[in-house]
C-alpha positions in Angstrom: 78.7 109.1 109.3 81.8 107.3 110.2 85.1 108.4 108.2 88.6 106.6 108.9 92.1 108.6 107.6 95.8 107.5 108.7 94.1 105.2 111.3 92.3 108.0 113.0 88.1 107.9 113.2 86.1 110.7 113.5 82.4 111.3 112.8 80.5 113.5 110.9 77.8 115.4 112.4 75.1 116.6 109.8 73.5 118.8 111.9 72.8 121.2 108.9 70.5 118.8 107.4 66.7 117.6 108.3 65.9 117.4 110.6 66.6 121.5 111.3 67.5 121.3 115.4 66.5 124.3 116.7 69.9 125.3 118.8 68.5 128.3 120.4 67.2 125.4 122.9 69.1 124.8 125.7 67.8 121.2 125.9 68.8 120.9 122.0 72.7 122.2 122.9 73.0 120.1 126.0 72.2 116.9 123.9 74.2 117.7 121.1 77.1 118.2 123.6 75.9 114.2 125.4 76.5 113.0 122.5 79.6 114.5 121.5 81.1 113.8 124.7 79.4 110.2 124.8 81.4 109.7 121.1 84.7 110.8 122.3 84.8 108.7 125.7 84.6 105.7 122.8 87.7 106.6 121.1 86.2 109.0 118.7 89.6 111.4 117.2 86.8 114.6 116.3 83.7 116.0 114.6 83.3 116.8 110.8 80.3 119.7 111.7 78.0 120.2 108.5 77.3 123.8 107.3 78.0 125.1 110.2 77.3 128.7 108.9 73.5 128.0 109.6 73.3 126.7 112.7 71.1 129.3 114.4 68.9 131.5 112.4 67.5 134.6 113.8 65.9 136.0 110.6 66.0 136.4 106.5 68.9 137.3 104.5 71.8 138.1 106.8 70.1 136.6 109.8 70.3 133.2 107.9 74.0 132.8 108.8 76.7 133.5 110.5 74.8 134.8 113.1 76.8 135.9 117.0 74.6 133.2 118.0 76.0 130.4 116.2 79.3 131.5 116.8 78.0 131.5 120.6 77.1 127.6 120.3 80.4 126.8 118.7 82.6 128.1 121.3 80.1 126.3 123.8 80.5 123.1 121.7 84.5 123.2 121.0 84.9 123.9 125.2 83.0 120.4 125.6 84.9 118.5 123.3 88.7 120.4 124.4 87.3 119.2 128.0 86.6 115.7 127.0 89.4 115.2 124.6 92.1 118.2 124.0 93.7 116.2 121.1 90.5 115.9 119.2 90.1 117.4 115.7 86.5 119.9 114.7 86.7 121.0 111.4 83.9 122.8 110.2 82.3 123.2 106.2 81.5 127.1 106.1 81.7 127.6 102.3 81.9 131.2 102.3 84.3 133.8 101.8 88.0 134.2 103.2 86.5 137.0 105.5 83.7 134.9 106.9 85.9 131.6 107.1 88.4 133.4 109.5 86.1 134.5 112.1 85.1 130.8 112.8 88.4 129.9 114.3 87.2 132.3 116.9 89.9 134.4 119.4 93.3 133.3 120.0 94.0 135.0 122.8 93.4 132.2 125.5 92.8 128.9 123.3 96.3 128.2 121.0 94.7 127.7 117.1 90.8 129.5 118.3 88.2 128.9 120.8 85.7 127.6 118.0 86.9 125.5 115.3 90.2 124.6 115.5 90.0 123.9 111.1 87.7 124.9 108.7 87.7 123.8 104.7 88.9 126.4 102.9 86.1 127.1 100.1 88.0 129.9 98.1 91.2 128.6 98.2 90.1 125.1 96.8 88.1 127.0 94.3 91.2 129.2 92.9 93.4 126.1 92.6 91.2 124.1 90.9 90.5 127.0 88.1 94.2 128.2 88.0 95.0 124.3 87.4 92.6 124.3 84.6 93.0 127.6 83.2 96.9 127.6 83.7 97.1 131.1 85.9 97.7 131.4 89.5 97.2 134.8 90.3 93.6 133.2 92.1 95.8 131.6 94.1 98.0 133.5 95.3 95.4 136.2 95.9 93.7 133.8 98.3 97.3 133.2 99.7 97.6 136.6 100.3 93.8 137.5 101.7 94.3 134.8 104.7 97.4 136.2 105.7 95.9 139.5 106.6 92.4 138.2 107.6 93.3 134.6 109.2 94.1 135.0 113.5 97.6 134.1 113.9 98.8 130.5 114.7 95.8 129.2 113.2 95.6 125.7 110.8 94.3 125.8 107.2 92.1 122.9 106.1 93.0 123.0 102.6 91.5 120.6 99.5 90.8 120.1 96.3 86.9 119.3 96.1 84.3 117.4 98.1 81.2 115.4 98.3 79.1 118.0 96.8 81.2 119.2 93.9 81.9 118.0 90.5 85.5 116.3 90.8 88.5 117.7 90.5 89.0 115.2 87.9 86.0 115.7 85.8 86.5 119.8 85.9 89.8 119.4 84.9 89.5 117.1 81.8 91.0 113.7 83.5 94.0 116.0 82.1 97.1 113.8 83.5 99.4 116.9 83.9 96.8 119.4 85.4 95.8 116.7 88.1 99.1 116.4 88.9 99.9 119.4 88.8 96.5 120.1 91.3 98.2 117.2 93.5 101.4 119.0 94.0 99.7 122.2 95.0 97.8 121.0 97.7 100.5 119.3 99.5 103.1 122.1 99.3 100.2 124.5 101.4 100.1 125.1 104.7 97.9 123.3 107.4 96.4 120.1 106.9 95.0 118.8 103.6 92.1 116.9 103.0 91.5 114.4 100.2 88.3 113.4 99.2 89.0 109.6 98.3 89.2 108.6 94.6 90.8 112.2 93.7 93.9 109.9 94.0 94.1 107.3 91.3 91.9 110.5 89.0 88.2 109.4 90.0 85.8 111.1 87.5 82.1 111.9 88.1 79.2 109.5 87.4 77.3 110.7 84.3 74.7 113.0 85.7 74.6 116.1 88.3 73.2 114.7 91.2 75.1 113.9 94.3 74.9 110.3 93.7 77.1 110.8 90.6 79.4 112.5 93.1 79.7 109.9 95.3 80.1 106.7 93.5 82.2 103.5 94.7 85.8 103.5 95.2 87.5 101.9 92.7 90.3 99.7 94.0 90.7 97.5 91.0 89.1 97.3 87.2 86.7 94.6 87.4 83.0 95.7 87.3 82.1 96.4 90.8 85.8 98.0 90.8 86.6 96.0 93.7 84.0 98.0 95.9 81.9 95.0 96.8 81.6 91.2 95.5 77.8 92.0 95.1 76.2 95.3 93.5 77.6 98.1 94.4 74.8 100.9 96.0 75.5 102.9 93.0 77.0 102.4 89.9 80.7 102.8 89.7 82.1 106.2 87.7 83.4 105.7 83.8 87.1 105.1 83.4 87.6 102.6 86.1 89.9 100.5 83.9 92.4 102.5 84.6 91.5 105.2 87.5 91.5 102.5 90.2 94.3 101.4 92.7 95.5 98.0 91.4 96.3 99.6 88.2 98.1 102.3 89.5 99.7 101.2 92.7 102.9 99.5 90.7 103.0 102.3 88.3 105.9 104.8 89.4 104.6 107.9 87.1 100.8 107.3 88.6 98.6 110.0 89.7 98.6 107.7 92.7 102.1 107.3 93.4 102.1 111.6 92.5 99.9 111.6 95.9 102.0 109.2 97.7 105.5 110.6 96.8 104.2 114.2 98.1 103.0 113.0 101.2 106.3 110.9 102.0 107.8 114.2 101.0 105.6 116.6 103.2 105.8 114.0 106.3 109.4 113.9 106.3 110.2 118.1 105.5 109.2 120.0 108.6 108.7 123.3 106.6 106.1 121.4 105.0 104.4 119.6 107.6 103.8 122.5 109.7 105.9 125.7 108.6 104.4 129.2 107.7 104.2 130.7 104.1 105.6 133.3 102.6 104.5 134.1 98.9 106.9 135.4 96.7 106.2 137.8 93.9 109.3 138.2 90.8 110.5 141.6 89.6 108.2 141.5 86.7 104.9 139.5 86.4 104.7 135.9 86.2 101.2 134.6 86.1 101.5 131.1 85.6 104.0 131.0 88.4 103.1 130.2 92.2 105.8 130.5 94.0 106.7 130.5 98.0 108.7 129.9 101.1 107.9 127.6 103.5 109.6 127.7 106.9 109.6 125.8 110.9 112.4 126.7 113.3 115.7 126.7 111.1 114.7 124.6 108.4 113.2 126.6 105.5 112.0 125.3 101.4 111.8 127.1 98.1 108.4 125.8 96.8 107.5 126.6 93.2 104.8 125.4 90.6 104.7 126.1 86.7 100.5 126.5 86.1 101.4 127.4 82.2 101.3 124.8 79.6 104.9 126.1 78.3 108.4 125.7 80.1 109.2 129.1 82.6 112.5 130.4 84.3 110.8 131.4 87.3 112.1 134.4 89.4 114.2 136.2 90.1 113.7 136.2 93.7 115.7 138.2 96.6 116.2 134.4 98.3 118.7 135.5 101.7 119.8 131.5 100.9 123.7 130.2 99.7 122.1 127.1 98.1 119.3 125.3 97.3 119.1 121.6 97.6 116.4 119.3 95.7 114.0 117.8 97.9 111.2 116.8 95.2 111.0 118.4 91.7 109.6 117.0 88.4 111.3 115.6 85.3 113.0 118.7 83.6 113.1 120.9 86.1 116.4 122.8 86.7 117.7 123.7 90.1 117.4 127.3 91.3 120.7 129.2 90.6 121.7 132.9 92.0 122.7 136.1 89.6 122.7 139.9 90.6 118.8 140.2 90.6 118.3 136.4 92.8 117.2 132.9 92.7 115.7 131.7 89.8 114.1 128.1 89.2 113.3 126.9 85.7 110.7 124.5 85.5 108.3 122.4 82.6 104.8 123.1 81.9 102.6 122.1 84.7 105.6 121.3 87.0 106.6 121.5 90.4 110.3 121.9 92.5 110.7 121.9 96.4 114.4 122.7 97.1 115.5 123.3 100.9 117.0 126.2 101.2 120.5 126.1 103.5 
């Protein structure tokens, strides 16, 4: 399956699915890395690799994955595709636990970012912002947060996102609720690494009306007219319910649009260095603050305050033992109030379900 993002294709191998190669075969592993190699030489930018946490099976319950022979294969694979293209992007779909994720970027010791996969989605972490979004509490979060800085190898890139292909939307679990989405937006493009969006979750793309996948995959809706732009003919699958208004024509001249919300974060992360590709630091107030997610983000000398209000009131987040002299405003929503210093630290008061990144100098 071709995919194109910011200009860049790669392609998605579904080797999880039938039929189930049997990679304990040399033959199998030497034509898996042909073709991988064969994609590359044709311009290929890297490999989407599909539940990767099954490759090889060597017996029931735990021998069904993650298995030191699939991590074998992977290093194997990643060595082929560093040798026939070191700028190209693998980025695996182990949906699994923090503890299991890690060990799939492999050792750090020789190969800068892992000698398997150089990203890998990041299952729990998409989970706990979706349901802190919804339910207004971000202690999920920042547990995750937390978890990958003691389990993840150091140097190593996040994949985060919001959902994907196989999940209800992040748009249909959350309600088409304006605010949470927003909200949701903001959240994933203040995190580390680099951020995936599964296209529609832009302009607030809801499920079709049933469960199957089909109803998770319908036609992207650029504009409001039957086949929502997706075709002049019938679309393959019917497109979702409120396309008269989650679509890009009507949202793309709209300045308070869930689709300009995307677009003004990215401009923002593109052109903030802490954000593109700085570390994280979470910080925790004096006294507990559960709707409150709150961290520093820093790369070389430039450092940002990041904070998001989960809670459906207004919150003076904080204090926090900031070693800053001011805070300037980079992006922050309508009613939010610029951090200010007292004995205890910085604090940053914000509106329900809003966001503030302020550079710190």
């Amino acid at each position: 399956m071709w995919h194109q993002k910011n200009g860049a294709f790669y392609y998605g191998l579904f080797w999880g699915g039938m039929p189930d190669l049997n990679f304990r075969t040399l033959a199998v592993r030497a034509e898996m890395e042909r073709l991988a190699a064969m994609w590359l030489k044709r311009g290929l930018d890297g490999f989407r690799l599909d539940a990767t946490r099954h490759l090889v099976e060597t017996g029931p319950e735990a021998g069904l994955n993650d298995t030191p022979e699939t991590h074998a294969f992977l290093r194997e694979f990643s060595a082929t595709v560093r040798r026939e293209r070191p700028e190209a992007v693998l980025v695996g779909e182990n949906w699994t636990s923090t503890a299991a994720i890690a060990k799939y970027y492999g050792s750090v010791s020789q190969i800068e970012g892992g000698d398997e996969l150089p990203l890998n989605f990041n299952f729990p972490l998409a989970d706990a912002i979706v349901k802190g979004a919804g339910a207004g509490d971000a202690t999920g979060i920042t547990s995750i947060l937390t978890e990958m800085a003691s389990l993840y190898p150091a140097g190593v890139i996040d994949a985060p996102f919001l959902t994907n292909h196989d999940m209800p939307r992040v748009a249909t679990q959350l309600g088409t609720d304006a605010a949470k989405l927003r909200l949701a937006a903001a959240i994933l493009l203040t995190l580390p690494g680099a951020p995936f969006l599964y296209y529609g979750e832009e302009v607030g793309l809801q499920n079709g009306p049933g469960g199957e996948d089909e109803h998770k995959r319908t036609p992207m809706p650029w504009d409001a007219t039957p086949a929502g732009g997706f075709s002049t003919g019938k679309p393959w699958f019917p497109p979702a319910p409120g396309g008269d208004h989650a679509n890009v024509d009507a949202q793309k001249g709209d300045p308070g649009s869930l689709l300009s919300r995307y677009r003004d974060l990215i401009r923002v992360r593109r052109s903030t260095e802490a954000l593109r590709q700085g570390g994280i630091e979470v910080l925790a107030p004096a006294s507990p603050q559960p709707a409150v997610l709150a961290f520093v983000r820093r790369s070389g000398a430039e450092s940002v305050l990041v904070v998001h209000n989960l809670g459906g009131e207004a919150v003076t987040a904080g204090p926090w033992p900031l070693k800053t002299a001011s805070c300037e405003r980079v992006f922050a929503d309508a009613g939010a109030g610029d951090p200010a210093r007292s004995d205890a630290g910085w604090s940053a008061s914000l509106p329900p379900r809003g966001s503030g990144i302020w550079r710190c100098r």
